[in-house]
C-alpha positions, -999 to +999 in steps of 0.1 A: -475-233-288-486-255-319-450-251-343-469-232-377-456-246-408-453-239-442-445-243-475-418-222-494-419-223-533-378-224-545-386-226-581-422-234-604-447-209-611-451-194-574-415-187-566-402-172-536-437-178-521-446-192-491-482-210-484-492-219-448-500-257-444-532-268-435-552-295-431-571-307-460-552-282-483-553-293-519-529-284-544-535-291-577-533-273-617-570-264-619-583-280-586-579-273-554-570-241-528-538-239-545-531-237-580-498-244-601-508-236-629-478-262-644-485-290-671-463-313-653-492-312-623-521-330-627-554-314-619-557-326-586-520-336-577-519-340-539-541-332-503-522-321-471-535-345-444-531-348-404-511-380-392-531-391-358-495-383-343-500-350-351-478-346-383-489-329-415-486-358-445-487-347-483-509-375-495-505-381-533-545-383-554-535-405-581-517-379-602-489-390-629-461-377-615-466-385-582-442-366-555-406-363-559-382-370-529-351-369-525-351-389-566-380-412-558-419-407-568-435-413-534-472-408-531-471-400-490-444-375-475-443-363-440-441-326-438-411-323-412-392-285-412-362-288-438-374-312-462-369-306-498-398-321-522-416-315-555-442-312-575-438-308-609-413-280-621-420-263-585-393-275-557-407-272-523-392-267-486-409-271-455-400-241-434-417-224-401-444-200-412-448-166-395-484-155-391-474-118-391-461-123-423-498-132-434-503-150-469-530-132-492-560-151-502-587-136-524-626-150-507-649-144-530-688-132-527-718-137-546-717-099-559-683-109-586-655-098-591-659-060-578-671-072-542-637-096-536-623-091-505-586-092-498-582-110-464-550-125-444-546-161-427-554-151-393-588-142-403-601-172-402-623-189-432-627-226-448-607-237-474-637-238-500-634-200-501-602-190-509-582-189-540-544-183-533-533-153-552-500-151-575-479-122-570-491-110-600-528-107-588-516-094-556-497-067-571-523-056-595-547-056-569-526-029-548-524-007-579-563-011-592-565+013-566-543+038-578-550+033-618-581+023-636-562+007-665-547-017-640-577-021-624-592-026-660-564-055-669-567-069-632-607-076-636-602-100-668-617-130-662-589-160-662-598-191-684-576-224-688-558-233-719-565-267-728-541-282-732-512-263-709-485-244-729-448-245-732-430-219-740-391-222-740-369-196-752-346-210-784-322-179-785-313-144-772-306-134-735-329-160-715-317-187-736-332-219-722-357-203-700-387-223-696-421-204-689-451-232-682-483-215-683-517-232-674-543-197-679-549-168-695-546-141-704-509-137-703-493-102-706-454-107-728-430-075-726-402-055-713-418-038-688-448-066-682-460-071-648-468-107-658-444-121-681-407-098-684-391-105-710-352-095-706-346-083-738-333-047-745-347-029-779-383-037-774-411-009-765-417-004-729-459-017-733-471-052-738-456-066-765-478-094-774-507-108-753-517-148-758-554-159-739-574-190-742-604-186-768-633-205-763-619-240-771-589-228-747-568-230-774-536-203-772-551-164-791-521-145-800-525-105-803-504-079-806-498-041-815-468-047-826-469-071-855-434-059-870-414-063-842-432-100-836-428-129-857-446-158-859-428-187-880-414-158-898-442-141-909-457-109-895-492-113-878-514-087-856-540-119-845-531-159-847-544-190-833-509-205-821-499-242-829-475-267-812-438-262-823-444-219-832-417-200-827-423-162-819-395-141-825-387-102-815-360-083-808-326-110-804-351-136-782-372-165-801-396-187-778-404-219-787-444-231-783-452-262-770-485-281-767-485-312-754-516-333-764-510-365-751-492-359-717-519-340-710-547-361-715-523-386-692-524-368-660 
């Protein structure tokens, strides 16, 4: 029997997650079947090939950063089991994949977003289809069932910032956490499903939501414009700029927006 492999996410924006490997599988930050959404990942980053010896190679597409091993940008890498790569802020091991532990895709349908239909690996589709879901999708796809105000928040259409944000928290408990985000909307709080904020004091909702307007710059919005502050000042609605700091409770985060590398990748 053909040895099924895959890749397991040990850090980046899919953590703990595991992706089967394919052929033709592209991974990219707003191309491909797999999405980081990461501003150190170029569009289209890199394409999972088939070695005529029957290897899977991770074939680098001109991207900026190229692939990391082992301290060296490479732009080919032979998939072997126990290698140790990556892309971007996202390190990568190549581990056996288990089929009955099936991976979640989302294929969707010409009906929208209402009609898309949850399906596993073994079902068999082409790669065109699918969009890999986050754990974030995947749990608030199980609970749209069970409350329409999930289901309400889960059925927001997801738009790009342009560029990518930074956001890196300057002080309180997570000091030095860095949170890369390349869409929107993105749900800030205590109790968040999306982004949890370890900080005791702070109301159990959302505390502040930021989503790409139009131009895809960063919309900040909250109900909760005293306990949030933005350069110091107290607002319920802002466009945010490169170098804002937000501030609430004992944690500030730290915005950046990085023009120029992005326009490089």
């Amino acid at each position: 029997m053909t040895q099924s492999l895959g890749l397991l996410f040990l850090s980046g924006p899919l953590k703990d997650q595991t992706i089967e490997i394919r052929t033709g599988l592209r991974i990219g930050r707003s191309r491909g079947e797999l999405i980081l959404p990461d501003p150190l990942v170029s569009a289209l980053h890199a394409q999972v090939a088939k070695h005529p010896k029957g290897a899977f190679v991770l074939v680098d597409k001109g991207s900026n950063n190229k692939i990391l091993f082992q301290g060296t940008r490479v732009e080919k890498l032979a998939l072997l089991p126990g290698i140790k790569f990556q892309l971007g802020a996202s390190l990568i091991e190549v581990v056996e994949f288990d089929p009955t532990k099936a991976t979640i895709y989302l294929k969707s349908t010409s009906e929208g977003l209402d009609s898309l239909k949850v399906i596993n690996s073994s079902e068999g589709l082409n790669s065109d289809e699918i969009k890999i879901l986050s754990w974030q999708d995947k749990l608030l796809l199980a609970l749209s069932a069970l409350s329409p105000h999930y289901h309400s928040q889960s059925s927001q259409i997801t738009m790009p910032f342009m560029p990518p944000l930074i956001f890196k928290f300057t002080r309180g408990p997570e000091y030095n956490r860095v949170i890369p985000i390349g869409f929107g909307p993105r749900y800030f709080g205590s109790e968040s499903m999306d982004i949890l904020i370890k900080d005791s004091g702070l109301p159990p909702q959302n505390l502040f939501t930021v989503s790409p307007n139009s131009n895809g710059l960063p919309f900040f919005t909250t109900e909760f414009s005293s306990l949030v502050l933005i350069n110091g000042k107290s607002y319920s609605e802002a466009i945010l700029n490169h170098n804002d700091t937000l501030c609430f409770g004992s944690s500030c985060l730290k915005l950046t927006i990085n023009h120029q590398e992005f326009m490089s990748l």
